[in-house]
PyMOL Python script that loads the backbone (N, CA, C, O; Angstrom):
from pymol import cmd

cmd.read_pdbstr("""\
ATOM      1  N   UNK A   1     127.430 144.363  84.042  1.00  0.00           N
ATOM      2  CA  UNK A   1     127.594 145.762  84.260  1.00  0.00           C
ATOM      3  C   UNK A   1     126.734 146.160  85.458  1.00  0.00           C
ATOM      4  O   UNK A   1     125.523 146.354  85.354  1.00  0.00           O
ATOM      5  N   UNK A   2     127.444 146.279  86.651  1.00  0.00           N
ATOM      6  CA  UNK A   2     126.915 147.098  88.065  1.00  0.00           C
ATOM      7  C   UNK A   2     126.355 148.240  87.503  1.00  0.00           C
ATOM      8  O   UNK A   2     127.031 148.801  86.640  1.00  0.00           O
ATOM      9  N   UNK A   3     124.883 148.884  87.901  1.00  0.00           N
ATOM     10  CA  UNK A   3     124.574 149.970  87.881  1.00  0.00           C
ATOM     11  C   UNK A   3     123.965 150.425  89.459  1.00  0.00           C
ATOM     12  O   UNK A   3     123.678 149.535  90.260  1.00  0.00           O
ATOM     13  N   UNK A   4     123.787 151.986  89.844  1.00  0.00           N
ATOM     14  CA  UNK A   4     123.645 152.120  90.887  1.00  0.00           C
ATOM     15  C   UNK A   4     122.386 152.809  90.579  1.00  0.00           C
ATOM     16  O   UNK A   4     122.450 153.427  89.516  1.00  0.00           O
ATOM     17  N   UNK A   5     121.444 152.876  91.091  1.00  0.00           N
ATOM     18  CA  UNK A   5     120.380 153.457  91.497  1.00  0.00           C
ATOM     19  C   UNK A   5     120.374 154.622  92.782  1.00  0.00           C
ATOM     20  O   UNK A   5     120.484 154.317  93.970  1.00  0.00           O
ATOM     21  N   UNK A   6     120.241 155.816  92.330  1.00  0.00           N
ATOM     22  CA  UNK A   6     120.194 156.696  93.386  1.00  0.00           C
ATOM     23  C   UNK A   6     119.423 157.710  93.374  1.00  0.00           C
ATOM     24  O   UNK A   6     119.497 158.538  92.466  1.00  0.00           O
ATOM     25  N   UNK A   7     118.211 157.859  94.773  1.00  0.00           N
ATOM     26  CA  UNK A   7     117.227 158.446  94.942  1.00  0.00           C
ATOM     27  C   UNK A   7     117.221 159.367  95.827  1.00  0.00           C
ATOM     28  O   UNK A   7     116.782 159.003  96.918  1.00  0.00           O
ATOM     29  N   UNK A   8     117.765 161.123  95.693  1.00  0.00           N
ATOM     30  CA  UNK A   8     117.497 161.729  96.871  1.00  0.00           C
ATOM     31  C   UNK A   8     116.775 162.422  96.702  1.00  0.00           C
ATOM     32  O   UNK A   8     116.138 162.525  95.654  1.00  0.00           O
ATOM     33  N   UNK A   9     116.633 163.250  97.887  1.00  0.00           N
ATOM     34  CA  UNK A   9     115.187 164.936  97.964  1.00  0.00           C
ATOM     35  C   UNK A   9     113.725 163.988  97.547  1.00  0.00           C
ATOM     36  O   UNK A   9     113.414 162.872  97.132  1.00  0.00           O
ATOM     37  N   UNK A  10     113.140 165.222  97.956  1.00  0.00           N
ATOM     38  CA  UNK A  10     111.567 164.719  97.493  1.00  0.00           C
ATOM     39  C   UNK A  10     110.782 164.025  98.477  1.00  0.00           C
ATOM     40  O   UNK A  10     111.397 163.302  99.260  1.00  0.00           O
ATOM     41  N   UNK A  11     109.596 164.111  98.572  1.00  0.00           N
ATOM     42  CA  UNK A  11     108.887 163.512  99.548  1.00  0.00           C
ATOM     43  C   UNK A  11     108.998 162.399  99.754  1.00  0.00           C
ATOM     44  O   UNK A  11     110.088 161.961  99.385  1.00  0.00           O
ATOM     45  N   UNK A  12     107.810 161.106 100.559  1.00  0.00           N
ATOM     46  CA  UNK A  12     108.141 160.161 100.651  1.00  0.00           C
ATOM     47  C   UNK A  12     107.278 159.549  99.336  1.00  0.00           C
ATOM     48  O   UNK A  12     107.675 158.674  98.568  1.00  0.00           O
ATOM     49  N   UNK A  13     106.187 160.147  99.302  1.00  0.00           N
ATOM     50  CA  UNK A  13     105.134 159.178  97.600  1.00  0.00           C
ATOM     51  C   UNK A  13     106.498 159.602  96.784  1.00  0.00           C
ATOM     52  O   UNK A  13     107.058 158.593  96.357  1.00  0.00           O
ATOM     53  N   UNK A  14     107.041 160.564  96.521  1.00  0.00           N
ATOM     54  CA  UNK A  14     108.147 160.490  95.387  1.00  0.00           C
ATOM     55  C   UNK A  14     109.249 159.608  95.219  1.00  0.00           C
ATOM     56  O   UNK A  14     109.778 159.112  94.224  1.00  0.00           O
ATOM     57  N   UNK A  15     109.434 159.548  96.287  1.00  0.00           N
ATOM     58  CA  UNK A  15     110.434 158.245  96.384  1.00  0.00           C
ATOM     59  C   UNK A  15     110.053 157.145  95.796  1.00  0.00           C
ATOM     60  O   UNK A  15     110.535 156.624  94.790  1.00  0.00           O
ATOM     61  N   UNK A  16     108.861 156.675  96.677  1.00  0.00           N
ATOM     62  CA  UNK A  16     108.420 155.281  96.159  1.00  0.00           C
ATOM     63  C   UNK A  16     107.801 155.168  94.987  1.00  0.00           C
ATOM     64  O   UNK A  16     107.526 154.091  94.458  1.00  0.00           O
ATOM     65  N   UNK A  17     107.495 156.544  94.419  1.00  0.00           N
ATOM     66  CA  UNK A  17     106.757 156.188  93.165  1.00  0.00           C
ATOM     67  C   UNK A  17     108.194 155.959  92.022  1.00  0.00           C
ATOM     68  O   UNK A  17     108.206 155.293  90.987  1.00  0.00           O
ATOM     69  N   UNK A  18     109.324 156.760  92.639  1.00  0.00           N
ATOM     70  CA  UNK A  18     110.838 155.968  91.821  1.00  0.00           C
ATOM     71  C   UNK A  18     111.091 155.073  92.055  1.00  0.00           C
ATOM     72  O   UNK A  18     111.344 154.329  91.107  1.00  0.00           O
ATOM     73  N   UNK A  19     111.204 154.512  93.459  1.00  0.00           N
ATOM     74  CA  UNK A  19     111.339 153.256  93.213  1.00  0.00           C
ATOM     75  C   UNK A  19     110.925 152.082  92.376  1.00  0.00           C
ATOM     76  O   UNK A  19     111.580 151.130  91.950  1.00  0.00           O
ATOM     77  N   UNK A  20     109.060 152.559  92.200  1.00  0.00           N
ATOM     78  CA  UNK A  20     108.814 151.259  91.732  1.00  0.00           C
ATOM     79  C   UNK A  20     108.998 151.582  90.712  1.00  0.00           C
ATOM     80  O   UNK A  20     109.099 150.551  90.047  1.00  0.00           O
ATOM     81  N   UNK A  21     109.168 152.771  89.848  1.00  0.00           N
ATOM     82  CA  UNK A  21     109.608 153.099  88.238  1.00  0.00           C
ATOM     83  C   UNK A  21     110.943 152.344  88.055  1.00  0.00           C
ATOM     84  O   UNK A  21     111.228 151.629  87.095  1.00  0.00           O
ATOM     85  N   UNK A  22     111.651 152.593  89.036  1.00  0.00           N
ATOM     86  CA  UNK A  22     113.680 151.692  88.808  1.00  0.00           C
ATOM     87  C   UNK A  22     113.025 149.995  88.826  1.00  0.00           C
ATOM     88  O   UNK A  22     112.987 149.286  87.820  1.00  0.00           O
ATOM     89  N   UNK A  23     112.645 149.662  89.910  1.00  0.00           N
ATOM     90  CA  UNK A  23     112.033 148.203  89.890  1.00  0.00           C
ATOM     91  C   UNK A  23     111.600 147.760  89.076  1.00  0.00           C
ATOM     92  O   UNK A  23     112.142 146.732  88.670  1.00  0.00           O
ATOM     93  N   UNK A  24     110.257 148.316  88.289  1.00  0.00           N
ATOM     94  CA  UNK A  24     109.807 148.025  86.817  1.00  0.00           C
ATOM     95  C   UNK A  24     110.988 148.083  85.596  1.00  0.00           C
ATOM     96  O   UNK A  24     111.113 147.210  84.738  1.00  0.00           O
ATOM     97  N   UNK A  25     111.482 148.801  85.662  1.00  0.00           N
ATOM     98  CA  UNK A  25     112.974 148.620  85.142  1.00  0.00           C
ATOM     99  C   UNK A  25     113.686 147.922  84.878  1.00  0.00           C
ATOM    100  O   UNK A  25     113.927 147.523  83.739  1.00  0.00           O
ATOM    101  N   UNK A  26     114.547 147.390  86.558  1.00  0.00           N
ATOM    102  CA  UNK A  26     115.423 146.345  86.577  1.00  0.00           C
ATOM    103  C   UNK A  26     114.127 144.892  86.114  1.00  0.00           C
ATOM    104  O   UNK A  26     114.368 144.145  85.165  1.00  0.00           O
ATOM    105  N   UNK A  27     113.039 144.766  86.839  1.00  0.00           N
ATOM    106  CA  UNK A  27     112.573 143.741  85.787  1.00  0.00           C
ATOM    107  C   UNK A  27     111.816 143.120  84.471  1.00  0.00           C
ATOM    108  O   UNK A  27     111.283 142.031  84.260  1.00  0.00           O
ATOM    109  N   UNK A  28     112.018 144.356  83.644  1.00  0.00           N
ATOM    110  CA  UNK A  28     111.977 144.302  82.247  1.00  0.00           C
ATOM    111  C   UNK A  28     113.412 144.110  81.606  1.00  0.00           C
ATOM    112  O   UNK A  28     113.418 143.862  80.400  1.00  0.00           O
ATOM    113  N   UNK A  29     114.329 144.172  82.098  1.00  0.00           N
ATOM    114  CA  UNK A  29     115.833 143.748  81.771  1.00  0.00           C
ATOM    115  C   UNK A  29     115.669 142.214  82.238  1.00  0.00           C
ATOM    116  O   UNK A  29     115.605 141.334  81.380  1.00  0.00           O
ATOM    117  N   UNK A  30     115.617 141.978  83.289  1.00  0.00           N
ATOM    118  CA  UNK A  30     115.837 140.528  83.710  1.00  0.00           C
ATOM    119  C   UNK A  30     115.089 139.776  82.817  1.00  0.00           C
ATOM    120  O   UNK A  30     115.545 138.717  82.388  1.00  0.00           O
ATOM    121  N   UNK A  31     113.766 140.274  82.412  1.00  0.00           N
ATOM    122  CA  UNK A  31     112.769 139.301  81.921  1.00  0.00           C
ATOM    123  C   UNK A  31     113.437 139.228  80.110  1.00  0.00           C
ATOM    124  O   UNK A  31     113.280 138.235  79.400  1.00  0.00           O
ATOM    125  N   UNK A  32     114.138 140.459  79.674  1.00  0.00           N
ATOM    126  CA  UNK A  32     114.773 140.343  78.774  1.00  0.00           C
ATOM    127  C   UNK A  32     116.077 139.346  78.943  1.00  0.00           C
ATOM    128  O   UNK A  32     116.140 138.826  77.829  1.00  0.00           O
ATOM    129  N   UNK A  33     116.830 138.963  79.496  1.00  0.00           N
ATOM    130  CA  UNK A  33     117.476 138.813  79.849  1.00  0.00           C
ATOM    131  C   UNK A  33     117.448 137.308  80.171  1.00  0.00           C
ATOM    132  O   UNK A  33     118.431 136.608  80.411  1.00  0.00           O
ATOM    133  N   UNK A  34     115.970 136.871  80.131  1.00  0.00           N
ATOM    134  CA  UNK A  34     115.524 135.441  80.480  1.00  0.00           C
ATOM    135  C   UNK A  34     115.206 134.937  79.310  1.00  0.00           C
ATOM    136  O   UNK A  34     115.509 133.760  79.115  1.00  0.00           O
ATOM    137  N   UNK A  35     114.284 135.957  77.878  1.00  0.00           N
ATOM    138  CA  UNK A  35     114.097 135.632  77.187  1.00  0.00           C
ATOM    139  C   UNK A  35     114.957 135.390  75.717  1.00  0.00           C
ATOM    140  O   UNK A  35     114.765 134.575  74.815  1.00  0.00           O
ATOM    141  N   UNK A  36     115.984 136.462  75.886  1.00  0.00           N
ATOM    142  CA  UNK A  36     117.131 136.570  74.862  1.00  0.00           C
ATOM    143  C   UNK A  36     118.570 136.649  75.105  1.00  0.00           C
ATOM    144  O   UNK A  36     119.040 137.322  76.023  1.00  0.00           O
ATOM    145  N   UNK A  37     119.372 135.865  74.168  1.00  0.00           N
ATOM    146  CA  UNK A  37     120.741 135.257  74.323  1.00  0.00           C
ATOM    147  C   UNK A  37     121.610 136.718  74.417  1.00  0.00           C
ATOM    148  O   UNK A  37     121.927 137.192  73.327  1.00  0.00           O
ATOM    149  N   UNK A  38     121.905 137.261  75.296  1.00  0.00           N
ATOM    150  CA  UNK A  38     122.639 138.677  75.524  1.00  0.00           C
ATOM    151  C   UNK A  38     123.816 138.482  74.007  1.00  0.00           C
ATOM    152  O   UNK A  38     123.865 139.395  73.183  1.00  0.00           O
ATOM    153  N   UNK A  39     124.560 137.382  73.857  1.00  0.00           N
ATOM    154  CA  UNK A  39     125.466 136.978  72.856  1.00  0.00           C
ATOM    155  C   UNK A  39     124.867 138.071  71.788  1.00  0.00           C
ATOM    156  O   UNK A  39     125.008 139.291  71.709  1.00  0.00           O
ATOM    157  N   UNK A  40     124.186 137.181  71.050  1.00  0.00           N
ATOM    158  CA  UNK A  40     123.709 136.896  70.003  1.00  0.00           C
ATOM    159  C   UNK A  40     122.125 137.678  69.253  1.00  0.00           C
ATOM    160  O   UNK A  40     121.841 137.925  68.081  1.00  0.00           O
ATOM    161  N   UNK A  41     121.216 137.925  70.783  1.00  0.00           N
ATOM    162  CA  UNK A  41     120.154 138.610  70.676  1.00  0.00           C
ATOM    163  C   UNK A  41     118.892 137.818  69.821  1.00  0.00           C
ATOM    164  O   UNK A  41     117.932 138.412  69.329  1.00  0.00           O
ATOM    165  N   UNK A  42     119.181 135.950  69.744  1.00  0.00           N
ATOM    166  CA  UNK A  42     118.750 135.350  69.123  1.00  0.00           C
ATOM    167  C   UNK A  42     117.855 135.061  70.718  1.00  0.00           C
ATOM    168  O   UNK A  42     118.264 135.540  71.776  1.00  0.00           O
ATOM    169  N   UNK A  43     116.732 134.291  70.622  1.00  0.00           N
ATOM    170  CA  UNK A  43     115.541 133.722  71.846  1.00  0.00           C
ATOM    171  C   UNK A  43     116.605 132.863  72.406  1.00  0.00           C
ATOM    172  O   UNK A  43     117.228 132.068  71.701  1.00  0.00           O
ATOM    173  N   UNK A  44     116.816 133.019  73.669  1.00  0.00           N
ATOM    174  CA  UNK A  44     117.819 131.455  74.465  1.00  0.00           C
ATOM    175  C   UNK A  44     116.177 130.192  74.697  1.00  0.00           C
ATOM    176  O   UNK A  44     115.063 130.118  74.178  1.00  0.00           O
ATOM    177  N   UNK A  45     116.730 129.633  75.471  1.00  0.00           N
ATOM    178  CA  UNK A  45     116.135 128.173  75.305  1.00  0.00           C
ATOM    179  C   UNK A  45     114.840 128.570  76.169  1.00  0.00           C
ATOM    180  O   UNK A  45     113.839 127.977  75.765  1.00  0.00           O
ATOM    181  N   UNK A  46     114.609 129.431  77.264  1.00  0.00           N
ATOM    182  CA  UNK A  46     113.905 130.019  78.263  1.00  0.00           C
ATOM    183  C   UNK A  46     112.972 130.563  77.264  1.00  0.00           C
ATOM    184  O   UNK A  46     111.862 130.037  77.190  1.00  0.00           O
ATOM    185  N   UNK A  47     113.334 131.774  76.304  1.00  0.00           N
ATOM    186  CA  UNK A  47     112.658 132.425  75.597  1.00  0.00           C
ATOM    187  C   UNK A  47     111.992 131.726  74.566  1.00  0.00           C
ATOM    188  O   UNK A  47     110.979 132.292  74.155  1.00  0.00           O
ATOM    189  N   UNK A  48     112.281 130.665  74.043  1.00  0.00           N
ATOM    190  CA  UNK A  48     112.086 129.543  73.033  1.00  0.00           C
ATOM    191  C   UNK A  48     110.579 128.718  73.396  1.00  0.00           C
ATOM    192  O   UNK A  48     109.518 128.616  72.780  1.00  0.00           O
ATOM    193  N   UNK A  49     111.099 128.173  74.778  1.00  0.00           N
ATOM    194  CA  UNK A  49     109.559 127.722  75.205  1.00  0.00           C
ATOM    195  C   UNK A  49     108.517 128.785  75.946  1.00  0.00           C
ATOM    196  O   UNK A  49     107.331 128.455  75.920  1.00  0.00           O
ATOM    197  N   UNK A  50     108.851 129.994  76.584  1.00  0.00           N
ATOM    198  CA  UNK A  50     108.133 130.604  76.269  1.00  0.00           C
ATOM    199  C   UNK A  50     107.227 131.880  75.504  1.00  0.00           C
ATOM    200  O   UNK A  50     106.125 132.357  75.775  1.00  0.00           O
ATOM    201  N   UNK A  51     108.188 132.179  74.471  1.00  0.00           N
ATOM    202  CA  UNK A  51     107.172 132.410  73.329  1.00  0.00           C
ATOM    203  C   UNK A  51     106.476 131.220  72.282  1.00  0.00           C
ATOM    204  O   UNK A  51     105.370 131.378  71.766  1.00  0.00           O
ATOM    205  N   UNK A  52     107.330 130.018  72.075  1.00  0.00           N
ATOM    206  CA  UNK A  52     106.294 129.036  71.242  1.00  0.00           C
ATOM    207  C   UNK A  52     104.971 128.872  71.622  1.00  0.00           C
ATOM    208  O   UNK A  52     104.004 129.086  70.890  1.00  0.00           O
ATOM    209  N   UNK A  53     104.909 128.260  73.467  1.00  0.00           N
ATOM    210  CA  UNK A  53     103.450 128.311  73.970  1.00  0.00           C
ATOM    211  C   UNK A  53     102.266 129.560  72.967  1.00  0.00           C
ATOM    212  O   UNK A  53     101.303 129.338  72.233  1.00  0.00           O
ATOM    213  N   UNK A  54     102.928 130.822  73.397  1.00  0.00           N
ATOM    214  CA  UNK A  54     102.103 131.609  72.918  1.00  0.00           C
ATOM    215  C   UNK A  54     101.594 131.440  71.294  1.00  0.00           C
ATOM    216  O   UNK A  54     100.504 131.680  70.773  1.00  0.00           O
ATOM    217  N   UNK A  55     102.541 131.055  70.879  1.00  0.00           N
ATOM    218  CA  UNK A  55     101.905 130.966  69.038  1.00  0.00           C
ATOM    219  C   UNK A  55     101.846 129.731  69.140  1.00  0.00           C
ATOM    220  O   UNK A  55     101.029 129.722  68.219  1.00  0.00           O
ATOM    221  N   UNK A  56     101.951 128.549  69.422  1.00  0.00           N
ATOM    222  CA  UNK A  56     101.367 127.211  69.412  1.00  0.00           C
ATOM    223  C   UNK A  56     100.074 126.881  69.552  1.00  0.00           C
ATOM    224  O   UNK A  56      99.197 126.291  68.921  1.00  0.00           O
ATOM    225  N   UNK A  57     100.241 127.507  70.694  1.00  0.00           N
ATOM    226  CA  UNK A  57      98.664 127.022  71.277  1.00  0.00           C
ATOM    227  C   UNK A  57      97.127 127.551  70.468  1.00  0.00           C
ATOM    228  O   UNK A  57      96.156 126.873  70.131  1.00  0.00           O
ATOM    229  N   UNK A  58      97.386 129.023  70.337  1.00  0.00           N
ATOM    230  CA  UNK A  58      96.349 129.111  69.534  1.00  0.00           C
ATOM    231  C   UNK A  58      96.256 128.383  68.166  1.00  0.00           C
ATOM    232  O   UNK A  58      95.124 128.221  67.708  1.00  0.00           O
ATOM    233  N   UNK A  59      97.288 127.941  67.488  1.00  0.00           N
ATOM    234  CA  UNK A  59      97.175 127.220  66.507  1.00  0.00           C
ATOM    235  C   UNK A  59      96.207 126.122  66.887  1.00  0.00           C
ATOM    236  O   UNK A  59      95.279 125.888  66.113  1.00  0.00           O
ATOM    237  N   UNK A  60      96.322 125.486  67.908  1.00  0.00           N
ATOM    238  CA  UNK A  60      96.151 123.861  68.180  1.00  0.00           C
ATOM    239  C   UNK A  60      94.535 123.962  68.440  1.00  0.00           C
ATOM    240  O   UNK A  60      93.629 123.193  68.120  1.00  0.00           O
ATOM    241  N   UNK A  61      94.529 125.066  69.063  1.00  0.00           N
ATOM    242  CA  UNK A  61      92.976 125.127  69.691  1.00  0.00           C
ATOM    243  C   UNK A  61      92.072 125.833  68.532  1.00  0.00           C
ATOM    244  O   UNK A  61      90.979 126.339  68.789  1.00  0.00           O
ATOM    245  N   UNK A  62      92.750 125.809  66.994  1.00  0.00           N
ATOM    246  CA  UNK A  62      92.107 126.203  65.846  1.00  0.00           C
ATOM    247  C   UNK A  62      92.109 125.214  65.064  1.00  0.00           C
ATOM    248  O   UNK A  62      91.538 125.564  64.031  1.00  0.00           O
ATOM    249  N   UNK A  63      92.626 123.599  64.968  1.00  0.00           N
ATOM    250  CA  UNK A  63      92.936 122.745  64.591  1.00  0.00           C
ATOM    251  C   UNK A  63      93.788 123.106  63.343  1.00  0.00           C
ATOM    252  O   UNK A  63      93.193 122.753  62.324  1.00  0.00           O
ATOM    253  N   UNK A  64      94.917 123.659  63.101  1.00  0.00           N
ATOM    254  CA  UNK A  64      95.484 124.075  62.296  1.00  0.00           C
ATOM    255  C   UNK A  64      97.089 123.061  62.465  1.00  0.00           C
ATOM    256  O   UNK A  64      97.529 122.581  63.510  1.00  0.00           O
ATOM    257  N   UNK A  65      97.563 122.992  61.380  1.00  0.00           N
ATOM    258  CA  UNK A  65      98.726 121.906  61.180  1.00  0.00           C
ATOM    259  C   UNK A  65      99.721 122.821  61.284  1.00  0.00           C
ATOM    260  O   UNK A  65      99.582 123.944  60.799  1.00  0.00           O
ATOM    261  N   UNK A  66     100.689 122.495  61.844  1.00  0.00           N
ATOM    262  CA  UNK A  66     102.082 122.881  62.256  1.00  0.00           C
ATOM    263  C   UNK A  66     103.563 121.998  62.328  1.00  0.00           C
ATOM    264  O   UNK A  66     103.845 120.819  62.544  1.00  0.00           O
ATOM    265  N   UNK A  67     104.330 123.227  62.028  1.00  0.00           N
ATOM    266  CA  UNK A  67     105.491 122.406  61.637  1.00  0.00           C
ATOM    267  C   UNK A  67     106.185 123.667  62.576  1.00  0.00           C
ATOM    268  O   UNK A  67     105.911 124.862  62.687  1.00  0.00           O
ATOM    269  N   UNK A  68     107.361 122.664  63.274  1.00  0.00           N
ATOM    270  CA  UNK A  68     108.338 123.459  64.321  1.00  0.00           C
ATOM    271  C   UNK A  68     109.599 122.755  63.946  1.00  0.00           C
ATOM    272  O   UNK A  68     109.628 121.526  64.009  1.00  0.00           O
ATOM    273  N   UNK A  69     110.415 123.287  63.645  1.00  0.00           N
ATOM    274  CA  UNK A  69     111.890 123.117  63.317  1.00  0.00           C
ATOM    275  C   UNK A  69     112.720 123.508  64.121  1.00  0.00           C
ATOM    276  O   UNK A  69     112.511 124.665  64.486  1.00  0.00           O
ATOM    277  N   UNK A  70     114.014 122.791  64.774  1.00  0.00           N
ATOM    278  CA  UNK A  70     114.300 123.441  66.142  1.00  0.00           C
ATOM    279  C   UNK A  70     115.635 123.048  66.048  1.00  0.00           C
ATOM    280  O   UNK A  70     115.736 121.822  66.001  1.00  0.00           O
ATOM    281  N   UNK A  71     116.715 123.660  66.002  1.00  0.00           N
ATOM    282  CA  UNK A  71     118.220 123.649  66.253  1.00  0.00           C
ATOM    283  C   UNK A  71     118.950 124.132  67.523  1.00  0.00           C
ATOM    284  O   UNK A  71     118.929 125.317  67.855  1.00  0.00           O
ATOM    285  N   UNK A  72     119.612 123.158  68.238  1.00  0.00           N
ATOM    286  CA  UNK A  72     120.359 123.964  69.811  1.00  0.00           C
ATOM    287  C   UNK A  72     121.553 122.899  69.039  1.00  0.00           C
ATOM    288  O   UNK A  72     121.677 121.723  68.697  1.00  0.00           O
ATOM    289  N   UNK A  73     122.330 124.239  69.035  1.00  0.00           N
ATOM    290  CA  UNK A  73     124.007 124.263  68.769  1.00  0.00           C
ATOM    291  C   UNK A  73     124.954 123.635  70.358  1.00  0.00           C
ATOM    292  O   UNK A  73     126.183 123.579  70.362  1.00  0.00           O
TER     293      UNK A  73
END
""", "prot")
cmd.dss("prot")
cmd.show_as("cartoon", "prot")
cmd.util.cbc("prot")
cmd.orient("prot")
C-alpha cells in the first residue's frame, strides 16, 4: 500500500520537524515489518533471532537452563 506524505505552509523548523516525525514513522513500520510476518502477525525468522538474543542472553549470563523449541513451516 503506496502512501503519500504531504507537507505544505509553515516555516522551515516546521517542516523538518514533520519530516522527521513522518521518517520516525515510516521506520517504525519497516522495523515492524522486519520483525513480524505481515500474513500472520506471528515473529518472521528476522524477528525470531532478534528478539531471542534479547531473552537468551540474559538467561545465559545468569547461568540459568533453557529450553528453545523452534518450528519453520
Amino acid at each position: 500500500m503506496a502512501r503519500a506524505i504531504i507537507i505544505t505552509g509553515g516555516n522551515l523548523d516546521n517542516v523538518k520537524a514533520r519530516l522527521r516525525q513522518a521518517q520516525q514513522m515510516i521506520n517504525e513500520r519497516l522495523e515492524k515489518a522486519y520483525i513480524y510476518d505481515n500474513m500472520t502477525g506471528l515473529l518472521s525468522r528476522n524477528g525470531y533471532y532478534t528478539i531471542s538474543g534479547e531473552v537468551i542472553e540474559p538467561q545465559l549470563n545468569q547461568n540459568k537452563k533453557i529450553v528453545i523449541i523452534s518450528i519453520d513451516l
